[in-house]
Residue frames relative to the residue before (quaternion, step in Angstrom):
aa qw qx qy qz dx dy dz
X 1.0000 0.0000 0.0000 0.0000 0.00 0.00 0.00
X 0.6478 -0.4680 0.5471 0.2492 3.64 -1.41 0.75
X 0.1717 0.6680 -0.7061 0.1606 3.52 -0.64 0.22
X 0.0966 -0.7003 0.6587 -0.2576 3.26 -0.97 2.07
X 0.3769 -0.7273 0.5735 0.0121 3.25 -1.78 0.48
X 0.0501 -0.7632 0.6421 -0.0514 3.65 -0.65 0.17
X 0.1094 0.8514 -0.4888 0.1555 3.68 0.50 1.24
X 0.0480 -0.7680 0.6385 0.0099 4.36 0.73 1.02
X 0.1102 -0.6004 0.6864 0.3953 3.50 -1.22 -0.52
X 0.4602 -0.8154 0.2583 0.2380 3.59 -0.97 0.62
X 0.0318 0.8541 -0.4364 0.2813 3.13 0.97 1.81
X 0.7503 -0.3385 0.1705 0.5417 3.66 0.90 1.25
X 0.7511 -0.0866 0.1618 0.6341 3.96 -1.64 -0.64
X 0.5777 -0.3786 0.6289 0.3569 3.08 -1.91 -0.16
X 0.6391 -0.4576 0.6056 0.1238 3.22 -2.01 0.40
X 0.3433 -0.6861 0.5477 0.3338 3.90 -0.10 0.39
X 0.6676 0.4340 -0.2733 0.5397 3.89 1.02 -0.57
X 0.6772 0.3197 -0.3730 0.5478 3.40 1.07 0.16
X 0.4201 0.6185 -0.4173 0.5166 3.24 1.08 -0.05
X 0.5994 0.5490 -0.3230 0.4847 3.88 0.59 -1.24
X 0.7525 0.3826 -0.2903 0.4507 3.50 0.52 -1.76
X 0.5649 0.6173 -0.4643 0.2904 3.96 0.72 -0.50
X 0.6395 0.5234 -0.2626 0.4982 3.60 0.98 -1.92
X 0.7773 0.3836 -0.2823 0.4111 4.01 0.54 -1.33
X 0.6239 0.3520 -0.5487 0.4311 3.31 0.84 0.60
X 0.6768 0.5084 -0.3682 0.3845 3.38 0.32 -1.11
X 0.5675 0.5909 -0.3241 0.4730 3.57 1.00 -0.29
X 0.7465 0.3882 -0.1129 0.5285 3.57 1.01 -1.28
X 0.6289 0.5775 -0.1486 0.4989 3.49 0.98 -0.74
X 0.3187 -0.7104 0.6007 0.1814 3.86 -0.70 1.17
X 0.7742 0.1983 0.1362 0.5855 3.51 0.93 -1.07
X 0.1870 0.7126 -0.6656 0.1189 3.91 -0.46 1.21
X 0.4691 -0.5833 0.6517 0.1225 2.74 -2.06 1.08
X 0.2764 -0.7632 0.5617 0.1604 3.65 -1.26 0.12
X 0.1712 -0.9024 0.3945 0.0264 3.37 0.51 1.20
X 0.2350 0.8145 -0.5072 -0.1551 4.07 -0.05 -0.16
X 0.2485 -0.8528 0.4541 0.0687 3.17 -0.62 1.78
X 0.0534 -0.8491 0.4831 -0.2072 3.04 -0.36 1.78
X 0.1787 0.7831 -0.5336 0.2649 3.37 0.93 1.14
X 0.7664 0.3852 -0.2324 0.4585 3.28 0.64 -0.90
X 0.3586 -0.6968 0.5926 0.1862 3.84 -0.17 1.50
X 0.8331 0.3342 -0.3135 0.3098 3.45 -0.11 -0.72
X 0.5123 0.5513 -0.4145 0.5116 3.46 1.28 -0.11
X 0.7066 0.5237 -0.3396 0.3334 3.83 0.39 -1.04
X 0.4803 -0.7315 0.4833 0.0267 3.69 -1.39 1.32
X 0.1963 -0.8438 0.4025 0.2958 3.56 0.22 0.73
X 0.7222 0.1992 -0.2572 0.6103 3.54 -1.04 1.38
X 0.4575 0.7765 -0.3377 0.2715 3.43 1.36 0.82
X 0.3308 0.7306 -0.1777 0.5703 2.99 2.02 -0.41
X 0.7631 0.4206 -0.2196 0.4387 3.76 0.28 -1.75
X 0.5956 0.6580 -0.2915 0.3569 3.12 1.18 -1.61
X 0.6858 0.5318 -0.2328 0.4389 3.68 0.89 -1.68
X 0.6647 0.5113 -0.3324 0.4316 3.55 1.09 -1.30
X 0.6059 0.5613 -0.3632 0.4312 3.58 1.11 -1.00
X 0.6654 0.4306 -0.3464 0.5017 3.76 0.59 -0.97
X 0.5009 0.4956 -0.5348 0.4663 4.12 0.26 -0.56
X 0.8471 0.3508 -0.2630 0.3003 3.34 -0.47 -1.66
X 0.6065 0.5224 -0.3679 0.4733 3.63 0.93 -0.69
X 0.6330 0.4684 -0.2760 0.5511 3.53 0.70 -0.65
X 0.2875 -0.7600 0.5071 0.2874 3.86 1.00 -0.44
X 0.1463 0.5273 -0.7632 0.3437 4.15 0.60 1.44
X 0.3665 0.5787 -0.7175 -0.1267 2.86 -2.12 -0.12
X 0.5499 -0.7629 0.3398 -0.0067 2.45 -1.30 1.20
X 0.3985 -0.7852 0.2714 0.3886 3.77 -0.20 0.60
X 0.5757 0.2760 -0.0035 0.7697 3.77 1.66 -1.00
X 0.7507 0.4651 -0.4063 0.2345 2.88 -1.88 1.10
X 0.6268 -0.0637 -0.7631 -0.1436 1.98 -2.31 0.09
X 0.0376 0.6972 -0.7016 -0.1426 3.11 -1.41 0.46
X 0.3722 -0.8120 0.4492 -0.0200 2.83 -1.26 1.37
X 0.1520 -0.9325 0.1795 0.2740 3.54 0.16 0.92
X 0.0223 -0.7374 0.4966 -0.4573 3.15 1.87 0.75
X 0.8812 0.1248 -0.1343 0.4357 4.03 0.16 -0.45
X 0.7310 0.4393 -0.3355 0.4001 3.56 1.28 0.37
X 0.3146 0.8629 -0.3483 0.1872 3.60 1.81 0.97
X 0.2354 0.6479 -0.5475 0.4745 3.65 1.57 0.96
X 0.8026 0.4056 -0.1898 0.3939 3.36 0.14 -2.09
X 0.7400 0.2632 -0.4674 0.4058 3.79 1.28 0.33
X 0.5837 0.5512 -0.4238 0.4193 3.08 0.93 0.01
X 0.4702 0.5640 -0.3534 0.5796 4.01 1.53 0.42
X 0.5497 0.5091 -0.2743 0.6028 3.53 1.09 -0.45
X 0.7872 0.3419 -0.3508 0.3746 3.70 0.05 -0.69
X 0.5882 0.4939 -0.3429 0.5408 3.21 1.48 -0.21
X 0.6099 0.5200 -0.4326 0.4129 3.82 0.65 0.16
X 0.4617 0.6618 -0.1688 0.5661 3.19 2.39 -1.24
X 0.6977 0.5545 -0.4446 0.0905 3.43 0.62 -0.66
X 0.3756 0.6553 -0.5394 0.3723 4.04 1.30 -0.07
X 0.7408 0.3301 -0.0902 0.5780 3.58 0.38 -1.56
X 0.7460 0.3656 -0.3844 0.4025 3.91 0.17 0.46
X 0.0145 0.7551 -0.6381 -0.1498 3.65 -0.75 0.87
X 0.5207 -0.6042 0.5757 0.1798 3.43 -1.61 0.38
X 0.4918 -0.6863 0.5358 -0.0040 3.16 -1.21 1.63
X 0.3611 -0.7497 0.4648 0.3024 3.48 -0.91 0.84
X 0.4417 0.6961 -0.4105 0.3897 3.81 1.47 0.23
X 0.7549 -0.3681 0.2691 0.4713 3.62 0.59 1.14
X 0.6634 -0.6076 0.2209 0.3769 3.39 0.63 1.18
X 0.3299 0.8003 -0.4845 0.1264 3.63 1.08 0.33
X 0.1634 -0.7852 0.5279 0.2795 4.03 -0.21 0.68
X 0.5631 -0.6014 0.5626 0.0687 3.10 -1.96 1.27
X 0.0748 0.7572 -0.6394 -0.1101 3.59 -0.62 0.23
X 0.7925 -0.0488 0.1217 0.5956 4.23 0.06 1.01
X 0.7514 -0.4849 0.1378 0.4258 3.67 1.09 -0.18
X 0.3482 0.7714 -0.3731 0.3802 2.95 2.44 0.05
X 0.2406 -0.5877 0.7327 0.2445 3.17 -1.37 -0.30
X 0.2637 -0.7354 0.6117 -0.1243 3.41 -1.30 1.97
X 0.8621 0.0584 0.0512 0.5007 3.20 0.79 -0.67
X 0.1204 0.8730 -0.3819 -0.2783 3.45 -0.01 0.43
X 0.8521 -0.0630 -0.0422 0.5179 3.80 -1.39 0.07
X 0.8505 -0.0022 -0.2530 0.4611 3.95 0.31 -0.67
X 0.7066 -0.5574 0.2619 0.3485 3.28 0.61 1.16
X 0.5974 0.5128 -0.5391 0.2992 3.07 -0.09 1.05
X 0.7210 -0.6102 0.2249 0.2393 3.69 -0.84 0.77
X 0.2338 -0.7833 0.4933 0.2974 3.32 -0.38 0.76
X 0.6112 -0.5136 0.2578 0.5442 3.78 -0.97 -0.04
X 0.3576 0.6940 -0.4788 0.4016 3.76 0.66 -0.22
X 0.8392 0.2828 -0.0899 0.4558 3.66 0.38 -1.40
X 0.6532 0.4825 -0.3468 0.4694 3.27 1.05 -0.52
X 0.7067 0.4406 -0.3835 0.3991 3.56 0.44 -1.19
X 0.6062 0.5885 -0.3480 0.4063 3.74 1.01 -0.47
X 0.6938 0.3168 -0.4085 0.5014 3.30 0.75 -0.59
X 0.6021 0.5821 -0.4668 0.2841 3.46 0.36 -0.72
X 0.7185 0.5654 -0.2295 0.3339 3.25 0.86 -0.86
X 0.3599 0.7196 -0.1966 0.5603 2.73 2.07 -1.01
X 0.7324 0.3895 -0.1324 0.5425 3.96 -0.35 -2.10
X 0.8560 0.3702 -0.1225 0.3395 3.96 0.49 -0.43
X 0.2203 -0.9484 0.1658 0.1567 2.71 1.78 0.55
X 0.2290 -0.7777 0.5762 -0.1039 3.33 1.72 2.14
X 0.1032 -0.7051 0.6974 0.0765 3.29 -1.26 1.15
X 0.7373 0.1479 -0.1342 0.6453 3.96 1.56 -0.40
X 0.0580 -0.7372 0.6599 0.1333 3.27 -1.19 0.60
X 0.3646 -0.7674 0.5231 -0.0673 3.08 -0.84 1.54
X 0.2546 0.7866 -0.4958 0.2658 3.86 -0.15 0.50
X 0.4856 -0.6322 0.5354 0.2790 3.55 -1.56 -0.19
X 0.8283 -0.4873 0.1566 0.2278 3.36 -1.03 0.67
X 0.5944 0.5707 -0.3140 0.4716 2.96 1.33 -0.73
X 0.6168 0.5138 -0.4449 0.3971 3.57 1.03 -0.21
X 0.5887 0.6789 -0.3996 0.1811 3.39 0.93 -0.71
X 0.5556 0.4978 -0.5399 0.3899 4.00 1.11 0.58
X 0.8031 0.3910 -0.3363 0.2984 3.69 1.23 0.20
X 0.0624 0.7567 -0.5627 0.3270 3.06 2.05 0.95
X 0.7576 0.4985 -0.3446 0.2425 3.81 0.08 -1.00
X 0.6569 0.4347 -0.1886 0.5864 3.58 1.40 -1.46
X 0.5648 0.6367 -0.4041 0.3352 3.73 0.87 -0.19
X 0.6090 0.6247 -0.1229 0.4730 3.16 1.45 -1.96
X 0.6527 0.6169 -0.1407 0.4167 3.43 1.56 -1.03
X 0.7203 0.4221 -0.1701 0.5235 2.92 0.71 -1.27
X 0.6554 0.5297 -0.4164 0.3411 3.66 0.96 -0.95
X 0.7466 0.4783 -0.2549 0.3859 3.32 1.21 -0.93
X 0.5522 0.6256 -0.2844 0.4719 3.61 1.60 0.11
X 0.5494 0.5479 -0.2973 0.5564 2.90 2.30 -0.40
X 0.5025 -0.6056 0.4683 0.4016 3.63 1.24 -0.62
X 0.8271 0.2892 -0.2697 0.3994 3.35 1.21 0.76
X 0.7561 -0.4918 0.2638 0.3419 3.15 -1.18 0.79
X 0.1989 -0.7167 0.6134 0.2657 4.05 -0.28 0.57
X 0.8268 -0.3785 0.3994 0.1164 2.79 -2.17 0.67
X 0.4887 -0.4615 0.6787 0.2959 3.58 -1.22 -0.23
X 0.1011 -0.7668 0.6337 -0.0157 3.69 -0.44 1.24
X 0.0138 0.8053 -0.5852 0.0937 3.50 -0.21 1.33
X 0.1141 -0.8856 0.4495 0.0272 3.56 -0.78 1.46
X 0.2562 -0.7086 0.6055 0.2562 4.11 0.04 0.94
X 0.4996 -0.4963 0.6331 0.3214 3.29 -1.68 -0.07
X 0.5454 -0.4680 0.5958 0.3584 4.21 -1.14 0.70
X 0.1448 -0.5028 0.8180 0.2390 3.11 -2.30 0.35
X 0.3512 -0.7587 0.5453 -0.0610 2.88 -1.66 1.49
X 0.5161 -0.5670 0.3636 0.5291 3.62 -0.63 0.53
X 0.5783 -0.4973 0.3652 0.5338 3.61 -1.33 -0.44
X 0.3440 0.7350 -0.4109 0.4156 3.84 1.27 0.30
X 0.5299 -0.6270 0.5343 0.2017 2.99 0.71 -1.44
X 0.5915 0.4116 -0.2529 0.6455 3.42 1.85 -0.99
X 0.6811 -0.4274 0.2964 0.5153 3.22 -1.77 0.26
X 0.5213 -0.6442 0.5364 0.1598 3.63 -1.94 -0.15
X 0.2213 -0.9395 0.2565 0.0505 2.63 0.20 1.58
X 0.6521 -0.3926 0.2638 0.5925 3.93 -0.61 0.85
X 0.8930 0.4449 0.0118 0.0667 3.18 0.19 -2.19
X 0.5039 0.6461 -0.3560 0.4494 2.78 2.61 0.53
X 0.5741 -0.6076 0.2239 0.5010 3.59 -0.55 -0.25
X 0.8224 0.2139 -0.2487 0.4649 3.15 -1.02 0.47
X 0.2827 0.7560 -0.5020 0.3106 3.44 1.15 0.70
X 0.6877 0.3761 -0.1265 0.6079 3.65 1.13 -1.02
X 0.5976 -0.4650 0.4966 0.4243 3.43 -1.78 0.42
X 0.7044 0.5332 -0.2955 0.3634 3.33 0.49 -1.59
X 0.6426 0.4568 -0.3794 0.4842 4.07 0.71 -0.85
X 0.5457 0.6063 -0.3950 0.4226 3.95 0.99 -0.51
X 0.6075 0.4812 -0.3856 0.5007 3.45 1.00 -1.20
X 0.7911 0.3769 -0.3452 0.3361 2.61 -0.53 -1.69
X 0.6364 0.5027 -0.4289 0.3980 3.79 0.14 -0.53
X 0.7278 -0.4913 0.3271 0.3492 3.85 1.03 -0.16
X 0.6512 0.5484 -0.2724 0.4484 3.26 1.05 -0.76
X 0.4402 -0.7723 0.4338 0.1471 2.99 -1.10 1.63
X 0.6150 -0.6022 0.3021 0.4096 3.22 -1.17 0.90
X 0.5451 0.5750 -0.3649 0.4889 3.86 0.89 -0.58
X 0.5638 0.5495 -0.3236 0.5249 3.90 0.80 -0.30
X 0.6926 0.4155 -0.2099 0.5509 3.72 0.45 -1.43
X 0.6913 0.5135 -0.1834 0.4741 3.82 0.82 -1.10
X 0.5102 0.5393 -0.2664 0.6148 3.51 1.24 -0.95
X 0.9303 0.2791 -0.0881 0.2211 3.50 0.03 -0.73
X 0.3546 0.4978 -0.3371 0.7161 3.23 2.73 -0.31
X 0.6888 0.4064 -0.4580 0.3881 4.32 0.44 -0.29
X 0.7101 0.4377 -0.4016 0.3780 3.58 1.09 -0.56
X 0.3838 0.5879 -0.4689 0.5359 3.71 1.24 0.16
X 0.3757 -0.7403 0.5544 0.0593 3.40 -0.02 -0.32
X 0.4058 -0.4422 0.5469 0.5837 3.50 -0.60 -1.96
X 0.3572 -0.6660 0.6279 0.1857 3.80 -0.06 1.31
X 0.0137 0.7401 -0.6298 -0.2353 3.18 -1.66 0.31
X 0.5849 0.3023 -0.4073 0.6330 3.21 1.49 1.64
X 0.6538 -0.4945 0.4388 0.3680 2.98 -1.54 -0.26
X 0.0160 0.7240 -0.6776 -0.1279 3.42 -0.70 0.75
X 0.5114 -0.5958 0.5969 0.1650 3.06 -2.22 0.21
X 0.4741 -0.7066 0.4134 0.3241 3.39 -0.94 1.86
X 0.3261 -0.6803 0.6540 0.0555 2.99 -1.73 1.45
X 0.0482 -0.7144 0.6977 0.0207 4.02 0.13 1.16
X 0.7546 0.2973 -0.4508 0.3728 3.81 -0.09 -0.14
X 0.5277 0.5271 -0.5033 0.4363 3.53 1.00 0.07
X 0.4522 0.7513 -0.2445 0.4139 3.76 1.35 -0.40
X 0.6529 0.6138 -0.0765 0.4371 2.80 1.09 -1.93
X 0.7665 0.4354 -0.2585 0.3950 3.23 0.62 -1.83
X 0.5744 0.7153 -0.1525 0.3677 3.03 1.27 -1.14
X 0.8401 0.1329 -0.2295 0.4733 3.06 0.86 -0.88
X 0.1913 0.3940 -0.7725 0.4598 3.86 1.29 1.19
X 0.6708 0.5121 -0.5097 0.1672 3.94 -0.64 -1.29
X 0.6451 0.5957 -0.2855 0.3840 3.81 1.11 -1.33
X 0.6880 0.4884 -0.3124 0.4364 3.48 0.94 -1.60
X 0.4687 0.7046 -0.4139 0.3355 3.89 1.43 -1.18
X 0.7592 0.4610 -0.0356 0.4580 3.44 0.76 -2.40
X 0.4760 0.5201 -0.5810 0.4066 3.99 1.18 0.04
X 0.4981 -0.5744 0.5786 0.2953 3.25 -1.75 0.01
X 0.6563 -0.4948 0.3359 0.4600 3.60 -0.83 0.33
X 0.5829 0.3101 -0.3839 0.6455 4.36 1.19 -0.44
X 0.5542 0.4736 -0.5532 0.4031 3.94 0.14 -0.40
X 0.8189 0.3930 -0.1373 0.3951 3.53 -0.05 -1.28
X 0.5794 0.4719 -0.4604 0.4792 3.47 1.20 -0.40
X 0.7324 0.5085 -0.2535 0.3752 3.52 0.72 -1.46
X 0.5272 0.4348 -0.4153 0.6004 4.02 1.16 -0.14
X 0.8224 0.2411 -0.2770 0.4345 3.68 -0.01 -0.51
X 0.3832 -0.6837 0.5411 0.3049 3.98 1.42 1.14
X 0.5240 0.6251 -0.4811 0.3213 3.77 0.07 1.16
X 0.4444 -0.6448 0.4250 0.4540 3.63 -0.89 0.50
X 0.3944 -0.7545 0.3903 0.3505 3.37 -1.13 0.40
X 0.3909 0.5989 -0.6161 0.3300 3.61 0.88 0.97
X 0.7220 0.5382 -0.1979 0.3871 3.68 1.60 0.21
X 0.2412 0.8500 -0.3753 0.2800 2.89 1.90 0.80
X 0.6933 0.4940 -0.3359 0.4031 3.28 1.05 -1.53
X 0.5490 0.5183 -0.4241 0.5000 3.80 0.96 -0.22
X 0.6718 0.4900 -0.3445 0.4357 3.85 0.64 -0.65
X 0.5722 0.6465 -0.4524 0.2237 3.71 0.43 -0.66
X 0.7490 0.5492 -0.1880 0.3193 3.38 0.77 -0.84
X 0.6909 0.5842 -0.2979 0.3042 3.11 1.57 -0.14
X 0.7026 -0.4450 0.3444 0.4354 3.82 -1.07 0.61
X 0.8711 0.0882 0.0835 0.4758 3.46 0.17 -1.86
X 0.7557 -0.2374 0.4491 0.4135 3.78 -1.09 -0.85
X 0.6990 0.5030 -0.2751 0.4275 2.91 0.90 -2.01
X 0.8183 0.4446 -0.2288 0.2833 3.00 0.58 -1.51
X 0.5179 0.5665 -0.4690 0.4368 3.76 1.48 -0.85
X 0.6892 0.5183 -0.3377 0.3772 3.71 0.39 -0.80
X 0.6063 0.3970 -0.4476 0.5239 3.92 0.73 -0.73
X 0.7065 0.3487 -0.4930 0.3690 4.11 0.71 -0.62
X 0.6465 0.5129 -0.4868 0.2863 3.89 0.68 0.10
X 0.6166 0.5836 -0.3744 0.3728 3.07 1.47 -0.58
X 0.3789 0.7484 -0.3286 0.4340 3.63 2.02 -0.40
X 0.7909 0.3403 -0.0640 0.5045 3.50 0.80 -1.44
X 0.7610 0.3875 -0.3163 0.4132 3.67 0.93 -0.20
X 0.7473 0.2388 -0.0310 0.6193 3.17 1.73 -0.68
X 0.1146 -0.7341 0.6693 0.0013 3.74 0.45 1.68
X 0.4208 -0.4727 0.7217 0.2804 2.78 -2.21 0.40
X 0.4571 -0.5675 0.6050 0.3209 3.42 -1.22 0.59
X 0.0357 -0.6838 0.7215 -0.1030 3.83 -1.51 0.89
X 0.2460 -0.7407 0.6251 0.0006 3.51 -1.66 0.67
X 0.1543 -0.9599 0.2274 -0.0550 3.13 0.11 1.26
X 0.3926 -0.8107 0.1935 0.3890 3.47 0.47 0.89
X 0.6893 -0.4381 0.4076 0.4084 3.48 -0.62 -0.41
X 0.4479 0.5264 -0.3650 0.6238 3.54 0.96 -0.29
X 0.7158 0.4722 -0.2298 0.4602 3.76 0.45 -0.28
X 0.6170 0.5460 -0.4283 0.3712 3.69 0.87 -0.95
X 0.5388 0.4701 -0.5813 0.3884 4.00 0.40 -1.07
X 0.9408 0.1640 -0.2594 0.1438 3.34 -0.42 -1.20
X 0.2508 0.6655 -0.4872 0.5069 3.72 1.82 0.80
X 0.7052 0.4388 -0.2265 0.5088 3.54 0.22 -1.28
X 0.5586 0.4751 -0.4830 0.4785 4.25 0.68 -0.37
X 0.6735 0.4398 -0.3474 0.4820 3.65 0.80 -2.02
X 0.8089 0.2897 -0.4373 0.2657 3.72 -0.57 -0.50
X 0.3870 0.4549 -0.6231 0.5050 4.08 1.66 0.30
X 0.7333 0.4439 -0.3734 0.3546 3.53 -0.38 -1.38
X 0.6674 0.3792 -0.4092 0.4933 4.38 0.50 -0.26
X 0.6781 0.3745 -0.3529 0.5248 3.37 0.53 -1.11
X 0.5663 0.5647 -0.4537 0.3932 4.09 0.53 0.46
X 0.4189 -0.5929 0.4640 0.5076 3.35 1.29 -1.04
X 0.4951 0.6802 -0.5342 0.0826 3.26 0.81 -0.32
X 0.5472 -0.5803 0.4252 0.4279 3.99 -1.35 0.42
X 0.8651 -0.2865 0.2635 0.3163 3.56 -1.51 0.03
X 0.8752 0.3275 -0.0108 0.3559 2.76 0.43 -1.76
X 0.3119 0.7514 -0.2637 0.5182 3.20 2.33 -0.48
X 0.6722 0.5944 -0.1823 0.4020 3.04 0.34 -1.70
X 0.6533 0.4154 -0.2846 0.5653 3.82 0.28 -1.77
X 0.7838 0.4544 -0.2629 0.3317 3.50 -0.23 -1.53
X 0.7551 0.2586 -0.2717 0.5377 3.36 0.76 -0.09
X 0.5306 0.4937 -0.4147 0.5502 3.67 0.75 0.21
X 0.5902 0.3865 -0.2663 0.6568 4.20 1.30 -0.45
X 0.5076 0.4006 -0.5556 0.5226 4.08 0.31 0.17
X 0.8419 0.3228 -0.2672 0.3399 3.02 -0.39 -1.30
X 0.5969 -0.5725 0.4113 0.3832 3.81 1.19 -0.39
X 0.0386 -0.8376 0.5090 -0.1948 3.47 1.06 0.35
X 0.3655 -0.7248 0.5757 0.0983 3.15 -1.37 0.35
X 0.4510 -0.8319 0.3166 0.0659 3.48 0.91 1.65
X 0.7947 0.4872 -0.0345 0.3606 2.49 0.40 -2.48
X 0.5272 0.5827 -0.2205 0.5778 3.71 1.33 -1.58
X 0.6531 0.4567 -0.3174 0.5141 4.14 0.17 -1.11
X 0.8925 0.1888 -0.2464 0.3272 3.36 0.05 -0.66
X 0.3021 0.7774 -0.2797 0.4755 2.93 1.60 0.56
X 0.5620 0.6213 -0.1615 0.5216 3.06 1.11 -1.61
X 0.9483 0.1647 -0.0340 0.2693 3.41 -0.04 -1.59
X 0.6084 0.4309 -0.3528 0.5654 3.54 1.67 -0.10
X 0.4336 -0.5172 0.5434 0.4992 3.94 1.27 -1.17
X 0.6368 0.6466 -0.1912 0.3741 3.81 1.29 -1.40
X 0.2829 -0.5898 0.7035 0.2779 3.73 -1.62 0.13
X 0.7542 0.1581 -0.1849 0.6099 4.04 -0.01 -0.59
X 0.6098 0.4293 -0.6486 0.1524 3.36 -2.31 0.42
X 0.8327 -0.1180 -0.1594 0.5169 3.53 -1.35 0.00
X 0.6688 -0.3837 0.5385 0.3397 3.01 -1.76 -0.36
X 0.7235 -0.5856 0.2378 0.2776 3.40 -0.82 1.52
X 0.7360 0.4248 -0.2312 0.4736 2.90 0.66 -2.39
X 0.4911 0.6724 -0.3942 0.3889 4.27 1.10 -0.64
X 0.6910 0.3957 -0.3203 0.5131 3.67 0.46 -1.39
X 0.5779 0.5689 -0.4129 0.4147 3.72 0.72 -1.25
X 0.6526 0.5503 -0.2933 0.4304 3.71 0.18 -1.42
X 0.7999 0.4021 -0.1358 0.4244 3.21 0.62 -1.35
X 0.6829 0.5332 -0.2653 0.4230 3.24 0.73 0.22
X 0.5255 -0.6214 0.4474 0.3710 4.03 -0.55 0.83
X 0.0541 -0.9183 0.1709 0.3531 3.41 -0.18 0.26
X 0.3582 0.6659 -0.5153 0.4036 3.02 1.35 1.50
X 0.3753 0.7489 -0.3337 0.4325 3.44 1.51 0.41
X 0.6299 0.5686 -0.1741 0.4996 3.15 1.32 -2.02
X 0.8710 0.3177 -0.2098 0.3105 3.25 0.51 -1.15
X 0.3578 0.6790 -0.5000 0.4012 3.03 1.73 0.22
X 0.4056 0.7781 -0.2689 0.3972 3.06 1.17 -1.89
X 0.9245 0.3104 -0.0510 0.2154 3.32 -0.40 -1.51
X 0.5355 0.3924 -0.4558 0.5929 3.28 1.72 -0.86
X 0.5472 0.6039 -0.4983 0.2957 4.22 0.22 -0.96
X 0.7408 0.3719 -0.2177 0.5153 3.67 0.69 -1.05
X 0.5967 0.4459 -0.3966 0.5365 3.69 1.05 0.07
């Protein structure tokens, strides 16, 4: 069996490049643990932990074991340095133990990641460690230590980094750098997923592709069902056909709020001929799209119609709000703006 890892520290949203290393394990991996390495107090993010769990599940990892956090397992490393102790000498800096020049422990004994991630991997019997490049200068002291532990190391598998479009590293604090800045921006979790699965396991660095995102996530909202897409954009679903057209989340929601909540507008006369056609052609039965297409033969006043029924100049598509609308609504709509 596979035996994989997932090892965040819990410093807020995920990392899109941790985000990579989540999908390529759980993908590779028969069986993954969820590790949150939290040795380092001063690194860790309150309500960082939830934040990480929130990005897995939205993204759709799960995990088979876990979280375990090793913030609560500093006996079983401080039992290790004492197996360590032939090949470890002890520093006069508050008892901190050395392993070749590492630091294992520091001053009030508790583990640095060096020692911890090794045993863990070690006590969990990781058959692949999966991860991004930058780790690849402690592939060597890892391989070490495992065998000072009396066991066989892992498979050390290295992905290539996503980079800004610069080229330099990606920072937290641009957009879409995090899972959590993806949501919130609209983009559907099948988009962000869609696009950490075509990455794969880089064996280079590649450079984040947000419009490949983008496209992706017009493709995701396309493939929702009419309750999928109604429930992401908090909208009834007699208001889908108005939703279809949008880019993101963000944006399917501002067009329901278009159709459930007009602005109120007053419309000039120059407008009535082709108000006074729409409410013959609805009060006829006629369908949506009927309606538009004939109201645009004859030259119609578009702009003025859709005026009428959102308050707005730009959002869905016309014949969409029409559809989507009761159509004794519309003509309410229409005599108000008349």
């Amino acid at each position: 069996m596979t035996r994989v890892r997932f090892a965040p520290s819990p410093t807020g949203s995920i990392h899109v490049g941790n985000a990579l290393s989540a999908v390529a394990n759980r993908g590779f991996g028969d069986w993954m643990l969820l590790r949150i390495d939290d040795t380092d107090p001063a690194r860790n993010v309150p309500g960082g932990e939830e934040e990480i769990l929130r990005d897995l599940e939205w993204l759709g990892v799960a995990w088979d074991e876990g979280p375990v956090r090793q913030s609560e397992r500093q006996d079983l490393y401080r039992a290790a340095v004492q197996t360590l102790q032939q090949t470890v000498a002890k520093s006069d800096e508050g008892g901190a133990a050395l392993y070749r020049g590492v630091t294992l422990l520091r001053p009030d004994g508790t583990a640095t990641y060096q020692l911890a991630t090794v045993v863990d991997d070690v006590e969990f019997g990781i058959t692949h460690v999966i991860r991004g490049s930058d780790h690849r200068p402690n592939e060597h002291l890892h391989r070490e230590l495992t065998e000072a532990l009396g066991a066989t190391p892992p498979e050390y598998i290295h992905h290539g980094l996503i980079l800004g479009e610069d080229g330099r590293k990606l920072s937290k604090r641009e957009f879409g750098a995090t899972v959590a800045s993806l949501r919130e921006a609209g983009i559907p979790a099948g988009a962000v997923r869609g696009y950490l699965d075509e990455l794969g396991l880089p064996k280079h660095d590649v450079h984040y592709d947000l419009a490949r995102i983008r496209r992706l996530a017009i493709e995701a909202i396309a493939g929702m069902s009419d309750e999928e897409l109604a429930a992401a954009a908090e909208a009834p679903v007699e208001l889908v056909p108005a939703l279809r057209g949008a880019r993101d989340l963000v944006e399917a929601r501002e067009y329901a709020r278009q159709v459930l909540e007009p602005e109120p507008v007053s419309l000039g006369e120059e407008a009535r001929p082709t108000l006074e056609r729409f409410k013959e052609l609805r009060s006829n039965g006629s369908g949506a799209k009927e309606i538009v297409r004939e109201l645009k033969a004859v030259g119609g006043n578009l702009k003025a119609l859709r005026l009428a029924l959102t308050g707005r100049e730009r959002g869905p598509e016309l014949w969409a709000i029409v559809a989507a609308l009761p159509p004794e609504e519309a003509l309410r709509r229409i005599d108000a703006a008349l």
